[in-house]
N, C-alpha and C positions, 0 to 999 in steps of 0.2 A: 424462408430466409434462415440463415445461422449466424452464428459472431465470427467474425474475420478472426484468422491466428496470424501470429506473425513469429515471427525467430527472438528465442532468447539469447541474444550474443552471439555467442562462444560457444554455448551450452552444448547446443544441437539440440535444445528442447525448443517444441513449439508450443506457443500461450494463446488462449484466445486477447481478444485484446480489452476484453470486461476480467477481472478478475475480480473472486467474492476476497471480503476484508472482513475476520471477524468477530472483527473488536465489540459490534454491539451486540455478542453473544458473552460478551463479560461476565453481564447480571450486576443487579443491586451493589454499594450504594453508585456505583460509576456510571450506568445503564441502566437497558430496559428491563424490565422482569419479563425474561422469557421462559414458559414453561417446557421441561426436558422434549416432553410430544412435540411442543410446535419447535423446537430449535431442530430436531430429528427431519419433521416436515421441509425446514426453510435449508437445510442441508444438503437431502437429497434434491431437492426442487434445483439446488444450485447448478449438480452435477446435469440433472434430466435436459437443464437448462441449454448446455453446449457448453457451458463454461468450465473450462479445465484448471483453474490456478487458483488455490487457497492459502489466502497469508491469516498469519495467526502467529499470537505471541503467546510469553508466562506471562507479560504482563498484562493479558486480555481473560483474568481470570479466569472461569471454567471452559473458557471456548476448546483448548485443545483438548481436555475430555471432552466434549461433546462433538466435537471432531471426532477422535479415539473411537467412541460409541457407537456413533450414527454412518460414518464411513469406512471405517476398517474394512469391511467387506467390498468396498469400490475401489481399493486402495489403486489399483492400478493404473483409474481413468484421470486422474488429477496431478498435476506438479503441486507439492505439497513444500511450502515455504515455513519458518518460525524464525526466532529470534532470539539472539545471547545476550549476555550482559547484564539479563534483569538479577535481581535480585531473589532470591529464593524465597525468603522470609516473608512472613503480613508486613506492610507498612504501619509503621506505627498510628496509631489513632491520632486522628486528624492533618496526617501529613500531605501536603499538597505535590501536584503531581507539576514537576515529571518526579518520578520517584527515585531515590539514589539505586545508581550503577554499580560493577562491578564485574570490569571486563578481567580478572586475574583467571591464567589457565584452569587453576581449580574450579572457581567457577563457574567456567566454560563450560568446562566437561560435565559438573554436576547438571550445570541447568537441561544441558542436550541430552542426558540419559533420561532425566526428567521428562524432558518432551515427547521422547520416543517411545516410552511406559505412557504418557496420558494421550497420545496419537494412536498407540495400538499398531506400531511400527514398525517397522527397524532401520529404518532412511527416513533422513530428512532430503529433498532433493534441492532446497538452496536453506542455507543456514547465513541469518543475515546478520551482525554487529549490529546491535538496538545502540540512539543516543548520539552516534558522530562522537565517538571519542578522538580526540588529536591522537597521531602519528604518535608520538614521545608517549604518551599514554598507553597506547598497544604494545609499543619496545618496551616499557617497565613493568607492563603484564604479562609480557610473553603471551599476547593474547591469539598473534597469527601462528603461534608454533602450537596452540590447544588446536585451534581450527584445522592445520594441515594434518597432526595426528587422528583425529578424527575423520576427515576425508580416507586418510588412508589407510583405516579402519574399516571402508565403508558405511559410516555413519551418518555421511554429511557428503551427497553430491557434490554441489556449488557452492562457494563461498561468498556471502554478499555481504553490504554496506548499507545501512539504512542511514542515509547523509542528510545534511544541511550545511550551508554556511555557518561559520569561517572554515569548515575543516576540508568541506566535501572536496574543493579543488585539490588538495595533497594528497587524498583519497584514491582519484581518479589517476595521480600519477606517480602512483606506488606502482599500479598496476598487476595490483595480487587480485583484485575483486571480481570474481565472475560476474555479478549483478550488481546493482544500487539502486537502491528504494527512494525514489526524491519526492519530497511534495511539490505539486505545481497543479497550476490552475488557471484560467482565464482571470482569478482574481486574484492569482500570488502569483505572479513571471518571475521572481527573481531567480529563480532559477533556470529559467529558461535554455541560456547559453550552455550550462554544463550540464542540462540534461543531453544535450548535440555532442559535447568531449565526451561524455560518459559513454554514449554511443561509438565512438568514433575511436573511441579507446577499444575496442571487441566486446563490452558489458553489454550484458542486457540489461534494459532500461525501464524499471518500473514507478510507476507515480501513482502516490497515493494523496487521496482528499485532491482529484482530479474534478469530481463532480460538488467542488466547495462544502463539503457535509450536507451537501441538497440547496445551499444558500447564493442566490433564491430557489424557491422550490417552482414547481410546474403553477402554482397559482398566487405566484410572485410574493410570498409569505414565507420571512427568512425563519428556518429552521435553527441555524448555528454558524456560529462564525468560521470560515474555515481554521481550521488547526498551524495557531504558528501567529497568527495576524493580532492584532490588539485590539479592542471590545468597538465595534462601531468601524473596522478598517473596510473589511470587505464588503458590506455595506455603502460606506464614503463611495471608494472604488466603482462602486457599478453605477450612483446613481449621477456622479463627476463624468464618468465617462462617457454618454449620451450611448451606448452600443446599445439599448435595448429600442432604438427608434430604427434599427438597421433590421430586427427581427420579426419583422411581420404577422407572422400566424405561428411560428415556431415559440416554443414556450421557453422561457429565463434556464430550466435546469436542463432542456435539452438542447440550447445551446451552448451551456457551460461544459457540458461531458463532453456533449461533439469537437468543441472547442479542445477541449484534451486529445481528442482522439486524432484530431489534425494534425498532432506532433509528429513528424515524420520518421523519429528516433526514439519511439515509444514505443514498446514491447507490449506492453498491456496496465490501465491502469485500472487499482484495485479501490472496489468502491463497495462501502459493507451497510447492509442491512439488519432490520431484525423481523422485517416483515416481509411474507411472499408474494404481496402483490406492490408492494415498493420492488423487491426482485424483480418482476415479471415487466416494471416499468422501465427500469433501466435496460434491460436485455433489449425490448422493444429500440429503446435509442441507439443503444449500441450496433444495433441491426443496418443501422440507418449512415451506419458510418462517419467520417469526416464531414465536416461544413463545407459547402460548395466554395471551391479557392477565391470566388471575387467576396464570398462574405467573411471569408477565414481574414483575408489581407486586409479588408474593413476594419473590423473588426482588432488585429491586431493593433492598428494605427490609431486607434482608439483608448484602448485597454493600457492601465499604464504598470511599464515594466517592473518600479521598486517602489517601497514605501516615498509618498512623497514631501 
């Protein structure tokens, strides 16, 4: 078996439809302690995997040198994604996250030259707006005139969006964005409907914290809440919604991913580890496809769309 690809957009790139995410290659205090040998291992392992799509931010720590380090040499076989708007600087001691932005041209440009020195680079092939900043916000940064200089640089392939509500709808009808990054999941739908415009607009369509941060996990033991939900929601969500008496012998985390993978306007969603036999388990799921359409529609009719 292999991971299915599907079309990015507009791009003319094709993605498998697992993408590695890899944020838990940060390190301390945000994450795991992963040592450089086993980050090099869980790296290639990604590529060996069939899995062609790497997202990776500045603000995921050392990931993009360990990226830099450990794939430079494969550089060819992966779509290679980052993210603007972070911030350059350490976060001050003890500041909680999300950490402040800053989408202004200059440091656009700095953060992207940055990325392409610690990717070991010289393309980024989708460069994505960290944050959902409002429209009005990008027009007082001149944030999309950095981005299109840089594309026309060749520095920056695609140009994407890593969206949420309230913005992501104005987002989608600007209609500058090659890509956008949305969270959704079997236990956050709100998004739902405009991951379908996002598509439908010619973006390719990426979703991340598709596989709910593993919660539940394969032995119904919630690892994390997913990203975005308030302490105890997604949780609530699954155990209100009776969908786990619909899954028979199929386990909680592979029907949450399969349940992603169902989205018929999903390009590929991006699901990150720090372990290669966590890797090895999701590939296995992914292999496996969408959930059979009478449990997908169950399933929906179950699952509820917005905070309730």
């Amino acid at each position: 078996m292999s991971i299915a690809t599907r079309p990015l957009g507009r791009t003319g790139l094709e993605v498998t439809v697992l993408g590695y995410g890899a944020m838990e290659l940060r390190g301390a205090p945000d994450g795991p302690t992963v040592a450089d040998d086993e980050a090099g291992r869980l790296l290639n392992a990604v590529l060996d995997s069939g899995i062609n799509l790497v997202d990776t931010s500045i603000d995921y720590g050392r990931s993009e040198e360990l990226i830099g380090r450990f794939l430079a040499a494969r550089r060819d076989e992966y779509v290679l994604a980052s993210k603007c708007g972070c911030v350059l600087s350490d976060p001050p001691d003890g500041a909680a996250r999300p950490f402040p932005h800053d989408w202004s041209a200059a440091n656009i440009r700095a953060g992207t030259e940055q990325s392409l020195r610690r990717l070991a680079t010289d393309r980024l092939d989708v460069l994505q707006v960290h944050m959902s900043p409002s429209r009005a916000r990008m027009d007082a940064d001149s944030t999309l005139e950095a981005l299109d200089a840089l594309r026309d640089e060749g520095k920056v392939r695609f140009i994407g969006m890593s969206g949420t509500l309230p913005n992501l709808p104005e987002h989608i009808a600007m209609g500058v964005f090659d890509v956008f990054q949305i969270p959704y999941s079997a236990l956050q739908r709100e998004h739902e409907d405009l991951v379908t415009a996002a598509r439908d607009a010619g973006a390719g369509m990426l979703v991340r914290g598709g596989a709910a941060r593993g919660a539940p996990s394969q032995d119904k033991a919630w690892r994390a809440e997913p990203i975005g939900l308030a302490a105890g929601e997604g949780r609530r969500r699954w155990a209100s919604s009776g969908v786990e008496e619909l899954l028979g012998d199929m386990g909680p985390l592979e029907f949450v991913l399969r349940f992603t993978l169902s989205h018929r306007a999903l390009s590929s969603t991006i699901v990150g580890t720090s372990s290669v036999a966590h890797l090895a388990a999701n590939v296995a799921i992914a292999e496996r496809g969408p959930l059979p359409p009478d449990l997908y529609e169950a399933a929906r009719r179950l699952l509820p769309l917005a905070t309730a």
